[in-house]
N, CA, C, O and CB atoms as a CASP TS submission, in Angstrom:
PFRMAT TS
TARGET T0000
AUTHOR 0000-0000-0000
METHOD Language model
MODEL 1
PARENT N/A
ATOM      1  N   UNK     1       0.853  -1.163   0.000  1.00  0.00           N
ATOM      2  CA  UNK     1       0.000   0.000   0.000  1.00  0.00           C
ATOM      3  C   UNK     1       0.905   1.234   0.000  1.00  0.00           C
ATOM      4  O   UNK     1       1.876   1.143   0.750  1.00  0.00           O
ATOM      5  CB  UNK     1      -0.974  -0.006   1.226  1.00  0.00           C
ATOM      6  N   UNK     2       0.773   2.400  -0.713  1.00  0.00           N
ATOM      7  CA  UNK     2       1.352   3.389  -0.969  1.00  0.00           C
ATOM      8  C   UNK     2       0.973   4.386   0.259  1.00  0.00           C
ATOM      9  O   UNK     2      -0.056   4.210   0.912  1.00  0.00           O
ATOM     10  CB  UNK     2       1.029   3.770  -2.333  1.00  0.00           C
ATOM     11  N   UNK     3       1.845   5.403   0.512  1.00  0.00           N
ATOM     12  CA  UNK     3       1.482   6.082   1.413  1.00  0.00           C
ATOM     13  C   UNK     3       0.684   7.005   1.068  1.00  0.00           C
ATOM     14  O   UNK     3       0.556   7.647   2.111  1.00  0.00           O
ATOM     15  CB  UNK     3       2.330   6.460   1.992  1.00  0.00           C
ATOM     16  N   UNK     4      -0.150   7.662   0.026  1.00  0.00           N
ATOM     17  CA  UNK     4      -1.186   8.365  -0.279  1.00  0.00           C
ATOM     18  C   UNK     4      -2.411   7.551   0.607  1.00  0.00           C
ATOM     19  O   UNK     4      -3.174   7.805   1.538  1.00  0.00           O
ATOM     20  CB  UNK     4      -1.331   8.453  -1.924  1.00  0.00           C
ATOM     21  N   UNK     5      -2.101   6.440  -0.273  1.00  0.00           N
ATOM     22  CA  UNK     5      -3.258   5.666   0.203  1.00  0.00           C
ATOM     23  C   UNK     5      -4.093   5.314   1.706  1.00  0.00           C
ATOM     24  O   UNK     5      -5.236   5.395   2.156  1.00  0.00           O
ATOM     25  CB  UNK     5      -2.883   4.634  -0.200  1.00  0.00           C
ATOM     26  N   UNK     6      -2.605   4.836   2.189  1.00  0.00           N
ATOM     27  CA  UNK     6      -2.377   4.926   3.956  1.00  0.00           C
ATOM     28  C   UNK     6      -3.310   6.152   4.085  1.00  0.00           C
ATOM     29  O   UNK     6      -4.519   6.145   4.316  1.00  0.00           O
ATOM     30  CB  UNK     6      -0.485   5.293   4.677  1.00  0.00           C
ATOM     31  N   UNK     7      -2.420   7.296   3.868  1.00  0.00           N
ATOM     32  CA  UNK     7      -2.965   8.640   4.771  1.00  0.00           C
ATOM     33  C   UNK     7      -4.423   8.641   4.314  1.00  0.00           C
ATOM     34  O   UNK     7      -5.143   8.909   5.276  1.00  0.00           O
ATOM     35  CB  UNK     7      -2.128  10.315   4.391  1.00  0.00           C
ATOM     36  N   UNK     8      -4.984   8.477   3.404  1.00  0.00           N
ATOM     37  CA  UNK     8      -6.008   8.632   2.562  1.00  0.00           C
ATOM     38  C   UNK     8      -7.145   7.827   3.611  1.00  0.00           C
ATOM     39  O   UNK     8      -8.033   8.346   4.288  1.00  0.00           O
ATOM     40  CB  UNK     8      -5.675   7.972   0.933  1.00  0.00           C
ATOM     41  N   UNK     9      -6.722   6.165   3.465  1.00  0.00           N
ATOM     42  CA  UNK     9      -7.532   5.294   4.303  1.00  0.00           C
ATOM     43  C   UNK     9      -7.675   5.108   6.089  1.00  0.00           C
ATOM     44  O   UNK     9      -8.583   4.553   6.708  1.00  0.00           O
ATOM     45  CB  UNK     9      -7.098   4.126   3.798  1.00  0.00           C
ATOM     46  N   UNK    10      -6.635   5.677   6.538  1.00  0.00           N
ATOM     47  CA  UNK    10      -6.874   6.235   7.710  1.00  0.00           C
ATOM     48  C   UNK    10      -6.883   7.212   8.381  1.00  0.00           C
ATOM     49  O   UNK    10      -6.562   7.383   9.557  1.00  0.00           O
ATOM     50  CB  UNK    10      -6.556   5.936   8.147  1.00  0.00           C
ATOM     51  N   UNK    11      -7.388   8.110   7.369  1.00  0.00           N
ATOM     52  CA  UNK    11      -7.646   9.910   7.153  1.00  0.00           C
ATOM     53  C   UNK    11      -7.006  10.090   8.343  1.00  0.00           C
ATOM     54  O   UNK    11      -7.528  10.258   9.445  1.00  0.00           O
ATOM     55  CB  UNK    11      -9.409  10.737   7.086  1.00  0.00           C
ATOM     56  N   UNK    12      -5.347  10.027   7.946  1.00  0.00           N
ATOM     57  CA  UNK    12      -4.591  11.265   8.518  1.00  0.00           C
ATOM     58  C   UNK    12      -3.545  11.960   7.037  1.00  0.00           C
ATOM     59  O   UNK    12      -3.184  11.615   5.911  1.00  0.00           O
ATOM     60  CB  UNK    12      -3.426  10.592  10.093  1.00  0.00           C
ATOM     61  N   UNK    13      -3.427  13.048   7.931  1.00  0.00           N
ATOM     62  CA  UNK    13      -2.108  14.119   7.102  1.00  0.00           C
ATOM     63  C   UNK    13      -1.085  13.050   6.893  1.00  0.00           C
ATOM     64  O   UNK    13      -0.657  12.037   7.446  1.00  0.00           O
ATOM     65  CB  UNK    13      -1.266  15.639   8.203  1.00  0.00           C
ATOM     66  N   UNK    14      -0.909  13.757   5.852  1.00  0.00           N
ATOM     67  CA  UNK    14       0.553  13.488   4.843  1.00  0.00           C
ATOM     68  C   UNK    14       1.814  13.520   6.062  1.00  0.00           C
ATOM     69  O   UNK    14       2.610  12.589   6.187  1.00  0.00           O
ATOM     70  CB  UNK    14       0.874  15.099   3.386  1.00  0.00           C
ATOM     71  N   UNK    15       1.833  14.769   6.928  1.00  0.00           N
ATOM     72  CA  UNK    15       2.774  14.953   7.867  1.00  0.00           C
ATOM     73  C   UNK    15       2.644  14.789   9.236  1.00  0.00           C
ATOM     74  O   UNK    15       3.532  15.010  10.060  1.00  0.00           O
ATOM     75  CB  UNK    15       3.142  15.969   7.737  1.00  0.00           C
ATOM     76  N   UNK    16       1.134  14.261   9.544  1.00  0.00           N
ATOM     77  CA  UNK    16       1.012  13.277  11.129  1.00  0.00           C
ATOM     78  C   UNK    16       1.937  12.080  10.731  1.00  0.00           C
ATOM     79  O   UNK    16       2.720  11.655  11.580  1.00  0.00           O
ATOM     80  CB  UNK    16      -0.892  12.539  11.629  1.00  0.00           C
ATOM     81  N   UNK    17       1.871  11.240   8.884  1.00  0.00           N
ATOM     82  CA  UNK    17       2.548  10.281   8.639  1.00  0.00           C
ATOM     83  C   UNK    17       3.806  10.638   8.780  1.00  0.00           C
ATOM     84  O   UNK    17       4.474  10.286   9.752  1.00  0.00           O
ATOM     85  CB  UNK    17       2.281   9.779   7.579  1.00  0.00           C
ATOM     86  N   UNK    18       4.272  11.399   7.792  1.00  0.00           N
ATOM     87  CA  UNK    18       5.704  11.712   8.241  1.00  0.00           C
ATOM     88  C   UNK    18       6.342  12.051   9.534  1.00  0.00           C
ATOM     89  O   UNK    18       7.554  12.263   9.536  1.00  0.00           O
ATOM     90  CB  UNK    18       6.027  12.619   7.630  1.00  0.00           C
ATOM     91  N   UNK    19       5.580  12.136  10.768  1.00  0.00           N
ATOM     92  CA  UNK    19       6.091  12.799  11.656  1.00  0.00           C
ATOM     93  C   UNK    19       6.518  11.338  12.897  1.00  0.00           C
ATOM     94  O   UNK    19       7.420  10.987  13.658  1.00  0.00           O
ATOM     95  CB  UNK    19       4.915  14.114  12.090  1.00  0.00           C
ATOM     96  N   UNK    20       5.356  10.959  12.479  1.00  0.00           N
ATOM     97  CA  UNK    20       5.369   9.201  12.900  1.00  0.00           C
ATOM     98  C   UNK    20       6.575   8.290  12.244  1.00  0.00           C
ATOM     99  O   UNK    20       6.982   7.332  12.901  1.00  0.00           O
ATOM    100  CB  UNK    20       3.829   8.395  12.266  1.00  0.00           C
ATOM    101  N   UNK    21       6.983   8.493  11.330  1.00  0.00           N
ATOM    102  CA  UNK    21       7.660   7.946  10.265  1.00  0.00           C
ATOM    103  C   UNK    21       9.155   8.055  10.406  1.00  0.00           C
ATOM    104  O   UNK    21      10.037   7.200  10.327  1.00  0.00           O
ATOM    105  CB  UNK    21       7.213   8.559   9.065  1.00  0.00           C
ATOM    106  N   UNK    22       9.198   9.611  10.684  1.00  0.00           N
ATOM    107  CA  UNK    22      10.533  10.230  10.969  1.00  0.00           C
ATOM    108  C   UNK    22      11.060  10.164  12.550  1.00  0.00           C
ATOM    109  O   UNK    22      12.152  10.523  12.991  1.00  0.00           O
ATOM    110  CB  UNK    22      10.424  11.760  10.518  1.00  0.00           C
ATOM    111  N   UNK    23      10.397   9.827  12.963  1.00  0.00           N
ATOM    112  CA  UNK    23      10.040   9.422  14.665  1.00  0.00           C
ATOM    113  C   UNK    23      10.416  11.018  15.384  1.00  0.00           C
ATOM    114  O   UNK    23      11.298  11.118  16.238  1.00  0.00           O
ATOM    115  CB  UNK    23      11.386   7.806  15.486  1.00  0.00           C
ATOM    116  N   UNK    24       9.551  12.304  14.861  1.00  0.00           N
ATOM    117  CA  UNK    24       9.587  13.280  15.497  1.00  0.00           C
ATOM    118  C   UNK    24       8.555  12.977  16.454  1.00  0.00           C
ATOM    119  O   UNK    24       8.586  13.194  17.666  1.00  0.00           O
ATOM    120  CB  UNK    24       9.508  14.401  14.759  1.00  0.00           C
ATOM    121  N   UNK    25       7.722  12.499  15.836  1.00  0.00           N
ATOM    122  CA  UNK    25       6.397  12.330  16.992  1.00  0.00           C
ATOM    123  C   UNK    25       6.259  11.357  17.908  1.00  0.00           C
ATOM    124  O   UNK    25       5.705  10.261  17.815  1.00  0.00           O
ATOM    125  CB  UNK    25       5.152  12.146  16.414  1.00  0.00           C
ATOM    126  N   UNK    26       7.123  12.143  19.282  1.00  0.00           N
ATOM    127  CA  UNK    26       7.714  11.182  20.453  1.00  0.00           C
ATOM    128  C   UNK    26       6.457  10.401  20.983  1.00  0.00           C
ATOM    129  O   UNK    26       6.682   9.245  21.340  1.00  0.00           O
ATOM    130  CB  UNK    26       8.495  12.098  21.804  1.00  0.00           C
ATOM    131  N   UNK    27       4.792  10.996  21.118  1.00  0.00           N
ATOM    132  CA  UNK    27       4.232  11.213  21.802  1.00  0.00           C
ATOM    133  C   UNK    27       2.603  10.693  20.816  1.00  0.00           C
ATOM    134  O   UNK    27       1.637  11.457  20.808  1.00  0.00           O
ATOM    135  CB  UNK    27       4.712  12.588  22.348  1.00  0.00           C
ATOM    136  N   UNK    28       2.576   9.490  20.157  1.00  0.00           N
ATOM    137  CA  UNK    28       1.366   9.087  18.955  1.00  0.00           C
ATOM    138  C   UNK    28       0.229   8.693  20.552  1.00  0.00           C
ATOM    139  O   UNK    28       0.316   8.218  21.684  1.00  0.00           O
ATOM    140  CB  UNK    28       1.944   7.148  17.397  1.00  0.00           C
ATOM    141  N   UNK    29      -0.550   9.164  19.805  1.00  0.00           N
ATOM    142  CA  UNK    29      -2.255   8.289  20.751  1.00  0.00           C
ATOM    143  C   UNK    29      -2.282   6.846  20.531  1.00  0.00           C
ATOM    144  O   UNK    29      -1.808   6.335  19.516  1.00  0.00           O
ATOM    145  CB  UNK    29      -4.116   8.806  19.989  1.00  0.00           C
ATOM    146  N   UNK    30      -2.679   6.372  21.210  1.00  0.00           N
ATOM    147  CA  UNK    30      -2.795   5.173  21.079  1.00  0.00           C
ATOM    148  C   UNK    30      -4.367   4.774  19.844  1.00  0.00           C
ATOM    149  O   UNK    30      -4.586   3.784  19.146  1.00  0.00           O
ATOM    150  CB  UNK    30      -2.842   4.672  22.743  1.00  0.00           C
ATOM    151  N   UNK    31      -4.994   5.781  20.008  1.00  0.00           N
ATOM    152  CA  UNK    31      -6.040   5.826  18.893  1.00  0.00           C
ATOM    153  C   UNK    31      -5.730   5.895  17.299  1.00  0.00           C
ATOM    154  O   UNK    31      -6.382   5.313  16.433  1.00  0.00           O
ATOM    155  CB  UNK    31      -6.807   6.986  19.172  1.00  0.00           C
ATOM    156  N   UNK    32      -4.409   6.867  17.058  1.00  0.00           N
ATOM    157  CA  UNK    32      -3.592   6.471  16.200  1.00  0.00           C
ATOM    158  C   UNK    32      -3.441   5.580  15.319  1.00  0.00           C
ATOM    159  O   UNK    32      -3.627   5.369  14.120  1.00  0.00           O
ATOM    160  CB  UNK    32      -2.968   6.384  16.578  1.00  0.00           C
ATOM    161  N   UNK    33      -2.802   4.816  16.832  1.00  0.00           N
ATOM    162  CA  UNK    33      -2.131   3.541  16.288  1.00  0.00           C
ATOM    163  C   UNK    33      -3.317   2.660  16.140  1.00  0.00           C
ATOM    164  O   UNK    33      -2.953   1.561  15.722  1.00  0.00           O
ATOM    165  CB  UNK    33      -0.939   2.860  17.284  1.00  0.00           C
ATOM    166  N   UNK    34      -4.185   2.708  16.266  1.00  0.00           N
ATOM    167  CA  UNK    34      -5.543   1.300  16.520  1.00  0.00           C
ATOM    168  C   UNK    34      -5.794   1.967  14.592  1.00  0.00           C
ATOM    169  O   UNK    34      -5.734   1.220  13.615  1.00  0.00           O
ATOM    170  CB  UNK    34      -7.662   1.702  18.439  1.00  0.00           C
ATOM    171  N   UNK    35      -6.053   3.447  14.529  1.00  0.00           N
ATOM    172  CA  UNK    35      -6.597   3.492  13.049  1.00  0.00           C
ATOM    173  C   UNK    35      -5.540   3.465  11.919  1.00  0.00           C
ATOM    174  O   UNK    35      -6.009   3.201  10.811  1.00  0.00           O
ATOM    175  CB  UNK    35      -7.423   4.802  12.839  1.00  0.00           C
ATOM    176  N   UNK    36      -4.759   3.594  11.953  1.00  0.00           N
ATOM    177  CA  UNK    36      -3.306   2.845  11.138  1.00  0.00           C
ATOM    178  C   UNK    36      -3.189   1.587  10.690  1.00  0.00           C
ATOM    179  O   UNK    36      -2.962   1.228   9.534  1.00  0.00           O
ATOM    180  CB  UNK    36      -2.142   2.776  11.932  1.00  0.00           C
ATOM    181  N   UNK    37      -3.458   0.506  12.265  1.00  0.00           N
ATOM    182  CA  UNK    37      -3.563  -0.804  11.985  1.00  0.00           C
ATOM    183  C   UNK    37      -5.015  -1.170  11.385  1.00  0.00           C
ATOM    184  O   UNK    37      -5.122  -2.033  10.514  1.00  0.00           O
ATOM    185  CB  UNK    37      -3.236  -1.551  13.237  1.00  0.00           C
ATOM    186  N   UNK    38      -5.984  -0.559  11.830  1.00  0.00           N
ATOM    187  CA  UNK    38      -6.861  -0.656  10.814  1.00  0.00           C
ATOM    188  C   UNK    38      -7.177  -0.310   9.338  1.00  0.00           C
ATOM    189  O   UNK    38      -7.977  -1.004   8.710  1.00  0.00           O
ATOM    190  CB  UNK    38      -7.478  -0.331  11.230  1.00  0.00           C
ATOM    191  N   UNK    39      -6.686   0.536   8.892  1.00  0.00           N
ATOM    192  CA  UNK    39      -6.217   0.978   7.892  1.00  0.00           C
ATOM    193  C   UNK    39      -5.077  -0.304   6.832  1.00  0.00           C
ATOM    194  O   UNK    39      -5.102  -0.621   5.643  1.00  0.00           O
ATOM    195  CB  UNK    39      -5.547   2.298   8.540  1.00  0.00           C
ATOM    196  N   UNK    40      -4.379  -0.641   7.758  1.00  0.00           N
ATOM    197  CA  UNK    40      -3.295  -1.831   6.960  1.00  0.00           C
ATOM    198  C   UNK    40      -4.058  -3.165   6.970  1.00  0.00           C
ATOM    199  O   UNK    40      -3.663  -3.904   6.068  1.00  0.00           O
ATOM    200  CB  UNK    40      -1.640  -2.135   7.873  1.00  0.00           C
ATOM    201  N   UNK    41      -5.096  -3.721   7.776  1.00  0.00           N
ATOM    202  CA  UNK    41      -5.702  -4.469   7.945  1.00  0.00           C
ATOM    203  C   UNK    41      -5.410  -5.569   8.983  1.00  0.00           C
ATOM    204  O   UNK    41      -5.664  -6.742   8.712  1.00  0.00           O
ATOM    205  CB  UNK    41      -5.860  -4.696   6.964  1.00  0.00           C
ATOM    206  N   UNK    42      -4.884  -5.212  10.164  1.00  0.00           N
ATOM    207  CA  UNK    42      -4.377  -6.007  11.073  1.00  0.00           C
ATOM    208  C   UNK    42      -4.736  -5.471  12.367  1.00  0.00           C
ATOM    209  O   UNK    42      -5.291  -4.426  12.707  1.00  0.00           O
ATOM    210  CB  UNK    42      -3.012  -6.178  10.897  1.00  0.00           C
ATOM    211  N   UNK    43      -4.306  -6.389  12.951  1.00  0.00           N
ATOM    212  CA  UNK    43      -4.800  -6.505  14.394  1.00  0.00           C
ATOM    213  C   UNK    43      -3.763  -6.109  15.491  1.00  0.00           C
ATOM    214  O   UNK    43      -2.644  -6.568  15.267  1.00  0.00           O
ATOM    215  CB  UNK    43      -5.233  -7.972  14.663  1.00  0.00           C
ATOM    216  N   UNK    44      -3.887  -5.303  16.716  1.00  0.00           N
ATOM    217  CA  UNK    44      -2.974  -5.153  17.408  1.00  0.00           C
ATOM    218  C   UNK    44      -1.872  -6.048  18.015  1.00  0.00           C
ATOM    219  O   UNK    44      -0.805  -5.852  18.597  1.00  0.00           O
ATOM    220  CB  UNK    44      -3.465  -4.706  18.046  1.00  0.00           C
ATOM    221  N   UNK    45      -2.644  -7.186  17.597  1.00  0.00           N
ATOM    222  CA  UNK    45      -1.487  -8.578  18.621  1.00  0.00           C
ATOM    223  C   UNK    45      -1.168  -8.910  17.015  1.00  0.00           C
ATOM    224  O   UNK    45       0.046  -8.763  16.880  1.00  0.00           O
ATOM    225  CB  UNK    45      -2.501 -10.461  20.038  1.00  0.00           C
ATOM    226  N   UNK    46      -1.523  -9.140  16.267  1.00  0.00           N
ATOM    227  CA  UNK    46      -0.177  -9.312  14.948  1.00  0.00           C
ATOM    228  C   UNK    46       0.541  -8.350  14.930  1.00  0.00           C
ATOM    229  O   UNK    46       1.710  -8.706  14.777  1.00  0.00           O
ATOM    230  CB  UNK    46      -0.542  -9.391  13.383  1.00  0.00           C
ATOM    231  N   UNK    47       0.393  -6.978  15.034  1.00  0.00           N
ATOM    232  CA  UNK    47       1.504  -6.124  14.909  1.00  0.00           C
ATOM    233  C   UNK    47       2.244  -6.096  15.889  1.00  0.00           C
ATOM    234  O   UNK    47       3.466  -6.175  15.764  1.00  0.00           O
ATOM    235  CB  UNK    47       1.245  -4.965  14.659  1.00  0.00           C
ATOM    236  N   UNK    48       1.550  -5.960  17.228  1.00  0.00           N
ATOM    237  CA  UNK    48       2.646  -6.140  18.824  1.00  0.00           C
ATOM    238  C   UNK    48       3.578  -7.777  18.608  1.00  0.00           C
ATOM    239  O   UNK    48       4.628  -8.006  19.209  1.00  0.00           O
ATOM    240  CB  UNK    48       1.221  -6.361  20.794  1.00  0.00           C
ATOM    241  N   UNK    49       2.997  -8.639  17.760  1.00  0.00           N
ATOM    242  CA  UNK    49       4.026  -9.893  18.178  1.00  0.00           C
ATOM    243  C   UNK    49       5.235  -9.618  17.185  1.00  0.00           C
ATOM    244  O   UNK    49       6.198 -10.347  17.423  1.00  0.00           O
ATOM    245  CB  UNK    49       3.298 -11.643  17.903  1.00  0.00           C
ATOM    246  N   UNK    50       5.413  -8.711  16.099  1.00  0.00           N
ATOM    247  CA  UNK    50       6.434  -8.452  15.285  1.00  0.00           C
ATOM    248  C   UNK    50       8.057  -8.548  16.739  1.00  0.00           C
ATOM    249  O   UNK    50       7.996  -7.796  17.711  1.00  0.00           O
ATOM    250  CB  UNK    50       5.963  -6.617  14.340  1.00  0.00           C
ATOM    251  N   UNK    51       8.926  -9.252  16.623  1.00  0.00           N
ATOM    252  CA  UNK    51       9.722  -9.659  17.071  1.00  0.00           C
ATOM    253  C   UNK    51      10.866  -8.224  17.569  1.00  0.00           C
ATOM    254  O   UNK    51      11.808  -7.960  18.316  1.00  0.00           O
ATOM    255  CB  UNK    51      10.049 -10.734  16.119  1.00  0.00           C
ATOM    256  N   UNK    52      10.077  -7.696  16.666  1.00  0.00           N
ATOM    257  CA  UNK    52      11.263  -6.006  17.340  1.00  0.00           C
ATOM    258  C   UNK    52      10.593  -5.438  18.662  1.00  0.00           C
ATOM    259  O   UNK    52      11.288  -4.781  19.438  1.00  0.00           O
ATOM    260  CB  UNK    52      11.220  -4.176  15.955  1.00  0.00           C
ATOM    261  N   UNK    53       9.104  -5.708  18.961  1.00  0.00           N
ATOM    262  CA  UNK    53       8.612  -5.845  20.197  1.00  0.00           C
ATOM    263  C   UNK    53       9.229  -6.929  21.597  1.00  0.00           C
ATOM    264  O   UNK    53       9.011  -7.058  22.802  1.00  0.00           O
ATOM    265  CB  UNK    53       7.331  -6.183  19.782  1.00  0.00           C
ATOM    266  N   UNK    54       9.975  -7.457  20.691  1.00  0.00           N
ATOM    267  CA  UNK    54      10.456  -8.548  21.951  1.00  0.00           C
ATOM    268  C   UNK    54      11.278  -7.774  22.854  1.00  0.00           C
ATOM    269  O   UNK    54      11.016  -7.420  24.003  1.00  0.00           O
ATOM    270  CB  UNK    54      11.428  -9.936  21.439  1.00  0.00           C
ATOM    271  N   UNK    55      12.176  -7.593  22.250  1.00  0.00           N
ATOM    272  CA  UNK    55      13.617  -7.344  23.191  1.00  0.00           C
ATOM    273  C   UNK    55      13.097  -7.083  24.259  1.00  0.00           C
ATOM    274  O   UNK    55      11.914  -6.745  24.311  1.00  0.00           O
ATOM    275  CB  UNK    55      14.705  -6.162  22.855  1.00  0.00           C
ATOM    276  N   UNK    56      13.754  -7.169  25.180  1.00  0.00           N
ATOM    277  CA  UNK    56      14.306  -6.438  26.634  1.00  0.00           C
ATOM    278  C   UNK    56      14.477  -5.377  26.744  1.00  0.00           C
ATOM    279  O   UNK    56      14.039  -4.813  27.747  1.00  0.00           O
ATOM    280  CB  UNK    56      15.379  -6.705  27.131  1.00  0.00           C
ATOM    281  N   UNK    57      15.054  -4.795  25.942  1.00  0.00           N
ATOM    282  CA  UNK    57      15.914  -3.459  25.223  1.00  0.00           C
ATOM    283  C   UNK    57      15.347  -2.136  25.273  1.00  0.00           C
ATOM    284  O   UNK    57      15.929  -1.088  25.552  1.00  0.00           O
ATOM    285  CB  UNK    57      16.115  -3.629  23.683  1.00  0.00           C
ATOM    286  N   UNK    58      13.880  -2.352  24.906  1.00  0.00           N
ATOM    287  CA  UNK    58      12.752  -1.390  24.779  1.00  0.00           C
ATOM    288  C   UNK    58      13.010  -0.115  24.913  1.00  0.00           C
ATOM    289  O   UNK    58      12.595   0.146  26.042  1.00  0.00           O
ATOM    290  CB  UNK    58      11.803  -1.600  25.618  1.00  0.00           C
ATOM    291  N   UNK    59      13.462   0.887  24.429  1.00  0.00           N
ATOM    292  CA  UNK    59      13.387   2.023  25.542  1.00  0.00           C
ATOM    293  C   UNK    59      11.709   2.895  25.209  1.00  0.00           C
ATOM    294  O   UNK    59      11.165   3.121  24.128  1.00  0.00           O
ATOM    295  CB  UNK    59      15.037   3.300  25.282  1.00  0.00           C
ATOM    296  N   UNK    60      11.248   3.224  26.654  1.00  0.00           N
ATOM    297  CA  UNK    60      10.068   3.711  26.940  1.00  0.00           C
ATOM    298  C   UNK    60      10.519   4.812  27.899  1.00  0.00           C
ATOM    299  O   UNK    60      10.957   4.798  29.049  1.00  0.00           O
ATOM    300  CB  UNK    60       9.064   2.658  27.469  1.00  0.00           C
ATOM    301  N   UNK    61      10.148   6.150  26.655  1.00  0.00           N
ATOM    302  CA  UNK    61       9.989   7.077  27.531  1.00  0.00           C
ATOM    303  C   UNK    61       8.849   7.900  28.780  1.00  0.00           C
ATOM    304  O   UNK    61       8.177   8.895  28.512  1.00  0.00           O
ATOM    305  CB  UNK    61      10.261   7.625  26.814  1.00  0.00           C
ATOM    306  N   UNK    62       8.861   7.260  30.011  1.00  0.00           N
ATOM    307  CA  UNK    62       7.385   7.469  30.828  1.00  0.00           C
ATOM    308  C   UNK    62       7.949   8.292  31.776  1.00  0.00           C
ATOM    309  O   UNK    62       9.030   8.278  32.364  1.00  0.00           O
ATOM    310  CB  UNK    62       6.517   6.059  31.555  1.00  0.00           C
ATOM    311  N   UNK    63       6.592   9.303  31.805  1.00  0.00           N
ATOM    312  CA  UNK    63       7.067  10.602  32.342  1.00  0.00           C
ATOM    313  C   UNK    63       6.270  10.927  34.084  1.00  0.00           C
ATOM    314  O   UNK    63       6.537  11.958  34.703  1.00  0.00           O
ATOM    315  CB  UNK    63       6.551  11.895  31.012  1.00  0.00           C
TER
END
């Protein structure tokens, strides 16, 4: 899927994508992320089991 399309099908900006993308945007909603993955057609536990979720490593910035 092209990124027109993306932004198109989960009606966000061209530059909420890019900002997500470029990882300026320290700080995504978690609503976001639910219409993104809906948008790609997947489910939160197929995308959370992607193996770069594993590590230990994580860094989480919590304030």
């Amino acid at each position: 899927m092209g990124v027109y399309t993306l932004c198109t099908k989960a009606t966000i900006s061209y530059e909420t994508y890019r900002s997500i993308r470029k990882n300026r945007n320290k700080d995504i909603y978690l609503r976001t992320i639910f219409i993104l993955l809906k948008a790609l057609e997947t489910t939160p536990k197929e995308f959370f089991a992607d193996e770069r979720f594993q590590s230990e490593e994580l860094d989480f910035d919590i304030k």
